[in-house]
C-alpha positions in Angstrom: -35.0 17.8 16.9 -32.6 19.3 20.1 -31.2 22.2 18.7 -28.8 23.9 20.7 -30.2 27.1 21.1 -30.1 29.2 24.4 -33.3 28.1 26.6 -34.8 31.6 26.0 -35.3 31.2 22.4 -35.8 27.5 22.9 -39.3 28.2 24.4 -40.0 30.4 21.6 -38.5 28.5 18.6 -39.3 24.6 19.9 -41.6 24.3 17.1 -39.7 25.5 14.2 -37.0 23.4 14.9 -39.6 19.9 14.2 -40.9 21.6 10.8 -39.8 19.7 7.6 -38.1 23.1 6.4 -36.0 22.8 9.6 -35.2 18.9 9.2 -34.2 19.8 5.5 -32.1 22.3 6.5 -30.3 20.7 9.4 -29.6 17.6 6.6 -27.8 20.1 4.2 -25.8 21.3 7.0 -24.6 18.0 8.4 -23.6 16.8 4.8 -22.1 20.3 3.8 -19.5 20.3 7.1 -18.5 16.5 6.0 -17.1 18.0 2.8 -16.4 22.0 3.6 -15.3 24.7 5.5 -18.4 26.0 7.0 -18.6 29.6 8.5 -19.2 30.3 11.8 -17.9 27.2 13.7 -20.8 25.4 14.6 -20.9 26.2 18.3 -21.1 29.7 17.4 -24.5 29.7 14.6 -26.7 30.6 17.3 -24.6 33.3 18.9 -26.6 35.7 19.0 -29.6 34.0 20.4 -26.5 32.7 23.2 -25.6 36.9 23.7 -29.0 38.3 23.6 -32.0 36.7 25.2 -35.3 36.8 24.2 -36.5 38.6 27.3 -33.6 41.6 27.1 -34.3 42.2 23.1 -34.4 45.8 22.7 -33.2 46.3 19.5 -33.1 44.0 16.4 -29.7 44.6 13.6 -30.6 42.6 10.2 -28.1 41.8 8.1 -27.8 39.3 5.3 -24.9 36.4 5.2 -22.2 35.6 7.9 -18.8 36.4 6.8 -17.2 34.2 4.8 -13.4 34.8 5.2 -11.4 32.9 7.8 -11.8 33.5 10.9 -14.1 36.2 10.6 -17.5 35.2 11.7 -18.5 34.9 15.1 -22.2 34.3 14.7 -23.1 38.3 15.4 -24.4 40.2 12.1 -21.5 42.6 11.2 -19.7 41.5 13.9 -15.9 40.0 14.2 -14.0 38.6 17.2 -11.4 40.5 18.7 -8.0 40.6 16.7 -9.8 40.4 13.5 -9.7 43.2 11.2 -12.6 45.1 11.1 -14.4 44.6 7.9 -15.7 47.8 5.7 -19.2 47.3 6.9 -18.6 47.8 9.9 -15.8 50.4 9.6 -18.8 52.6 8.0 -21.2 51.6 11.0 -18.7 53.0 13.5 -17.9 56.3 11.9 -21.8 57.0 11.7 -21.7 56.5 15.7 -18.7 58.3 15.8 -20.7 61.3 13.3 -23.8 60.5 15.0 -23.2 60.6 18.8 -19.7 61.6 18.9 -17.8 58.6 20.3 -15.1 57.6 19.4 -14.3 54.6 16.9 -13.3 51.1 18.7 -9.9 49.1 17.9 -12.0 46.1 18.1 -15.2 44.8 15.8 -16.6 42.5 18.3 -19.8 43.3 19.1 -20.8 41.3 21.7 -21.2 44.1 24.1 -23.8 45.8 22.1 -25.4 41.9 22.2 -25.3 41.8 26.2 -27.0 45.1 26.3 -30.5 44.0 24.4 -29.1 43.8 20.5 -30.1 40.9 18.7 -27.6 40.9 15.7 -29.0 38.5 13.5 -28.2 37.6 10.0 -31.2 36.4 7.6 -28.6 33.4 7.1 -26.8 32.1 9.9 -24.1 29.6 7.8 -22.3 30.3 4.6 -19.4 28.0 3.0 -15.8 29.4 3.1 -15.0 32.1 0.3 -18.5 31.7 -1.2 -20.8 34.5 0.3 -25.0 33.7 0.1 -23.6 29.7 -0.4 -26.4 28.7 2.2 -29.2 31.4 1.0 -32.3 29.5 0.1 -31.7 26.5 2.0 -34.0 27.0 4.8 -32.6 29.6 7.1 -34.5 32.5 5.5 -37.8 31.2 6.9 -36.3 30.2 10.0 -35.0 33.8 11.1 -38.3 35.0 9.6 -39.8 33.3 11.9 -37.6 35.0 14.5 -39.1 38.5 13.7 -42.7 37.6 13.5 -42.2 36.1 17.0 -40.0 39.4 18.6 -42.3 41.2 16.2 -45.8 39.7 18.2 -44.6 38.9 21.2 -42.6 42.1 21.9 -43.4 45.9 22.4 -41.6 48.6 21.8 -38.5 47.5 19.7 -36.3 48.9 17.5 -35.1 47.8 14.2 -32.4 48.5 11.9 -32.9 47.2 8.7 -30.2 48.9 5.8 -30.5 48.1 2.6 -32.7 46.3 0.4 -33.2 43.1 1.4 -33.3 43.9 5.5 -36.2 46.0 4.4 -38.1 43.6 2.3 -37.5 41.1 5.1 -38.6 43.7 7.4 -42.3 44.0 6.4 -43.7 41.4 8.8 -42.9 43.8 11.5 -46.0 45.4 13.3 -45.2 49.4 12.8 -48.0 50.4 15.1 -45.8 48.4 18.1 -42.2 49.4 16.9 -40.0 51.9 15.6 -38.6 50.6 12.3 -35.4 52.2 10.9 -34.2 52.1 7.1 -31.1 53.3 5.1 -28.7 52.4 2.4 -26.7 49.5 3.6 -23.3 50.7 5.0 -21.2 48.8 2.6 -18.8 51.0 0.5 -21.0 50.5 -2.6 -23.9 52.1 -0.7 -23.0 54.1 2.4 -22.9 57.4 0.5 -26.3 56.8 -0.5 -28.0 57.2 2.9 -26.0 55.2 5.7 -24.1 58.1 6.3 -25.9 60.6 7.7 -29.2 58.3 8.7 -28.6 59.1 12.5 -30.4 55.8 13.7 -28.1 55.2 16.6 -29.4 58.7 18.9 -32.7 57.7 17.4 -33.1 53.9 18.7 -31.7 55.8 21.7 -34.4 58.4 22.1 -37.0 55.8 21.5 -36.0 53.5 23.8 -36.0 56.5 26.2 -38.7 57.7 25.6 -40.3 53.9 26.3 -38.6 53.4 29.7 -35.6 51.2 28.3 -32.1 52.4 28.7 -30.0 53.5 26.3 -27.5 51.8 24.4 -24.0 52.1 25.0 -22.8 51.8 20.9 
């Protein structure tokens, strides 16, 4: 099937899209946008393939389910469009840069400029119905964006990956740890950031890696 993805994934991902787990999938979500409110808008569920090519991936953010209040998703994991409040998450995220590197701490949560800089921010599910978080978990995009690491996994060298919290990390076990720096923590939800977000210093240390491997730095 033509998925509209951005042609640098496309190349990548052409096959997945023709798999019966994709078709399935792609069914569900035409029905379920007949008869919902679907988060993010549909031009916006492959944003961060659109933001971040395959070719400039440098770093890899996993988190779990789009946002599911109005307005909020924008198709960037723990990212939010400008004017939106910033969500807890990614309050938490900002004051560990802030601790970590010493910058100071945005107005805005869009993170689309960590995206143009090599950051593929990517959610293990890229839809969710309004007001009802993990609505579209186990309907096919789990093994679709599984598919994306395995491919940036094999095909890449020299990445970084963030995964916090338990899921990200059980996700995270395809990835090849002799090619890439892997990076875990508590999530940094209020529940959790006390338990090891705070304090995990992963942004100087994806810096120092990439470094160290001839990529530039981020600019968090």
């Amino acid at each position: 099937m033509d998925v509209k993805i951005a042609d640098s994934w496309k190349a990548h991902l052409e096959e997945e899209f023709s798999k019966p787990y994709f078709e399935k999938l792609a069914l569900f979500l035409r029905e379920e946008v007949q008869k919902e409110k679907v988060y993010p808008p549909g031009k916006l569920i492959f944003n961060a393939f659109e933001k971040c090519s395959f070719e400039d991936t440098k770093v890899v953010i996993l988190g779990q389910d789009p946002y599911h209040g109005a307005g909020q998703a924008n198709g960037l994991s723990f990212s939010v469009s400008d004017g939106v409040r910033v969500p807890p998450s990614l309050k938490n995220i900002f004051q560990e840069i802030k601790d970590d590197l010493g910058k100071e701490i945005p107005k805005s949560g869009n993170l689309e400029r960590w995206a143009s800089q090599g950051v593929l921010m990517l959610n293990a599910v890229l839809t969710v119905q309004a007001s009802k978080p993990a609505s579209h978990s186990k309907k096919g995009w789990e093994e679709f964006t599984s598919a994306v690491l395995k491919l940036v996994s094999d095909e890449k060298e020299n990445l970084v990956f963030l995964l916090w919290g338990k899921n990200a990390q059980k996700r995270g076990e395809i990835i090849d740890r002799e090619k890439h720096l892997v990076l875990e923590s508590a999530h940094p939800s209020p529940y959790s950031v006390h338990s090891g977000f705070f304090g995990n210093k992963h942004f100087s240390q994806a810096n120092n890696y990439l470094k160290e491997n001839g990529k530039d730095e981020i600019d968090w």
